[in-house]
C-alpha positions as CSV (number, residue, x, y, z in Angstrom):
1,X,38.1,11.2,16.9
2,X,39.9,11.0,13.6
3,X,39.2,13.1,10.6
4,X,40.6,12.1,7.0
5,X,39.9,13.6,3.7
6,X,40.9,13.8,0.5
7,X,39.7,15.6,-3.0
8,X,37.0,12.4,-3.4
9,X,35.2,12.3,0.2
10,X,35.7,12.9,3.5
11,X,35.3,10.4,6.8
12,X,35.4,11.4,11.1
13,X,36.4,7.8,12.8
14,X,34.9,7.5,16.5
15,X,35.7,4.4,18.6
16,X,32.3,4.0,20.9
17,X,31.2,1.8,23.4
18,X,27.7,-0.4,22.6
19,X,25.7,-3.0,24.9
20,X,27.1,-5.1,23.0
21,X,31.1,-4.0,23.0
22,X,33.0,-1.8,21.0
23,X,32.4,-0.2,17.7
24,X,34.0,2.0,15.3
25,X,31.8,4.5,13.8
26,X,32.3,5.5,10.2
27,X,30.6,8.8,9.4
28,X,30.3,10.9,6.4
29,X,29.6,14.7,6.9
30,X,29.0,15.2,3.9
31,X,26.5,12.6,2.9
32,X,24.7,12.5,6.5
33,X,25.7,8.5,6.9
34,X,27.6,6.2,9.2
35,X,27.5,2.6,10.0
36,X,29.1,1.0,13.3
37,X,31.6,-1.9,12.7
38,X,32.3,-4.7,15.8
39,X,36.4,-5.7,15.2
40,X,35.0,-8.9,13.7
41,X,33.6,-6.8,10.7
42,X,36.6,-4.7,10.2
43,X,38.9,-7.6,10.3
44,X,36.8,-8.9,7.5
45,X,37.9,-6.1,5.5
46,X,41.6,-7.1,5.5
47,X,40.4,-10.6,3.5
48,X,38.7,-8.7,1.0
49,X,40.9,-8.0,-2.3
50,X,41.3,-4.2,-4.2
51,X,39.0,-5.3,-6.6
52,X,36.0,-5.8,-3.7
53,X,36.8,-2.1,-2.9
54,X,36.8,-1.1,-6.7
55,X,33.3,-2.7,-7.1
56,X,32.0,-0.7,-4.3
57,X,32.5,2.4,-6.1
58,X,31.5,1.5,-9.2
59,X,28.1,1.7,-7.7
60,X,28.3,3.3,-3.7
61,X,24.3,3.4,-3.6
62,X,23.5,0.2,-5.1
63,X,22.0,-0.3,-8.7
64,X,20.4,2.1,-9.7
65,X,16.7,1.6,-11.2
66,X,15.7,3.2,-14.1
């Protein structure tokens, strides 16, 4: 398990083991959420640019309706 903060959020890191092969779990304490990523998906996050990222936090729930 790996832990990693800063002053903006806070993630643990667990490698597990699925039916379907190995998995890194993402988890945030402090929002009660994770997601499970194969090595395929977290490659796929080395061809993404800075700016991908930066649009993610512009809106991390998704658009908001009014």
């Amino acid at each position: 398990m790996i832990e990693m903060a800063n002053e903006f959020g806070s993630v643990v890191l667990t490698k597990i083991r699925t039916h379907n092969g190995e998995r890194l779990r993402i988890r945030s304490p402090e929002l009660g959420r994770s997601i499970d990523l194969c090595p395929l998906e977290l490659e796929s996050l080395t061809w993404q640019t800075p700016e991908v990222f930066s649009g993610f936090l512009q809106t991390p729930f998704g658009v908001m309706e009014d």
